[in-house]
C-alpha positions in Angstrom: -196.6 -86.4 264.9 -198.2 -89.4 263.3 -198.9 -92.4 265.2 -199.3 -94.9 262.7 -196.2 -96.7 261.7 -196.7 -96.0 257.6 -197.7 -92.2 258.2 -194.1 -92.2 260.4 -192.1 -93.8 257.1 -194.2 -91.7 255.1 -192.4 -88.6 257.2 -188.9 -89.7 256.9 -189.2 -90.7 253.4 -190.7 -86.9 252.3 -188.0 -84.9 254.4 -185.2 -87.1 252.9 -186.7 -85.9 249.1 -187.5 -82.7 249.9 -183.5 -82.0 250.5 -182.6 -83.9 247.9 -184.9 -82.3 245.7 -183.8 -78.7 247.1 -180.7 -79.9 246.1 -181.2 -79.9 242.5 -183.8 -77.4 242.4 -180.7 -74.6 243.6 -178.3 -76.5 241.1 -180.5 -75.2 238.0 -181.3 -71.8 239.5 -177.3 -71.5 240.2 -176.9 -72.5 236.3 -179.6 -70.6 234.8 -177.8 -67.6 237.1 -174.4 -68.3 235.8 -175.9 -67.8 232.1 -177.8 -64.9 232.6 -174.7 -62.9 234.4 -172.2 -64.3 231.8 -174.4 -62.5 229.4 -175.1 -59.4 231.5 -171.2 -59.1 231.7 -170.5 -59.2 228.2 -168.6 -62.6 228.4 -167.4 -64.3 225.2 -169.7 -66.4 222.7 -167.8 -69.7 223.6 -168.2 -69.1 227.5 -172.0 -68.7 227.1 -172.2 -71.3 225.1 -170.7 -73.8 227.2 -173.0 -72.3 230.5 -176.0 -72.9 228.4 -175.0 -76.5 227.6 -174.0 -77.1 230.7 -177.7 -75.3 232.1 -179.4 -77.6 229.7 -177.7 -80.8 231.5 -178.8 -80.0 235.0 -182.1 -78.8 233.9 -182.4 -81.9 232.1 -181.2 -84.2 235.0 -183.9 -81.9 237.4 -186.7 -83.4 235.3 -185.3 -87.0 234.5 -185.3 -87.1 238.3 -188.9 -85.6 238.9 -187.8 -83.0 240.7 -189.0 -79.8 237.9 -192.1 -80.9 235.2 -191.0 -81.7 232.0 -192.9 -78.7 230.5 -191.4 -76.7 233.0 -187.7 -77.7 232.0 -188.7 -77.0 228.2 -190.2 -73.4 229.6 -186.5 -72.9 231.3 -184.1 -73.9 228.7 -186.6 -72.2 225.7 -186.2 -69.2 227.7 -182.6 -68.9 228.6 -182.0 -69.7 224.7 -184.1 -67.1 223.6 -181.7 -64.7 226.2 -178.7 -66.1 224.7 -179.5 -65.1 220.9 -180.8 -61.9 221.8 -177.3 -61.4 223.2 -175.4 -63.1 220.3 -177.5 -61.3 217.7 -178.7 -64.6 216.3 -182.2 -65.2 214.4 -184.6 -66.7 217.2 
């Protein structure tokens, strides 16, 4: 336990965004999850296509907040496209 009073703020502060932070860090697994078993059950091009939009917002969000790198959010919603047109058939 820290004895100083900033090192005590310091703690509070870091466990407050580290659940906030896990918060949104589950939200884009959960999405990027919905995509990929949308597409592993053989769901409809419109249904994919709005989980993927809907993936890109929360990813989105997830780095406009600081909780994922930028880079890292391009990685994740380059990568779930790539999935998607595979599935579709379309030119990647």
């Amino acid at each position: 336990m820290p004895n100083i009073k900033s090192a005590k703020k310091r703690v509070r502060q870091t466990a407050k965004r580290r659940l906030r932070n896990k918060s949104y860090k589950t939200r884009v697994k959960n999405s990027i999850k919905k995509v990929l078993v949308a597409i592993e059950s053989k769901e409809e091009k419109e249904t994919i296509n709005e989980l993927l939009r809907n993936a890109f917002s929360v990813i989105d969000k997830a780095a406009k907040k600081g909780v994922i790198h930028k880079n890292n959010a391009d990685r994740k919603k380059s990568r779930l496209t790539k999935r998607v047109k595979e599935y579709l058939g379309e030119e990647a």
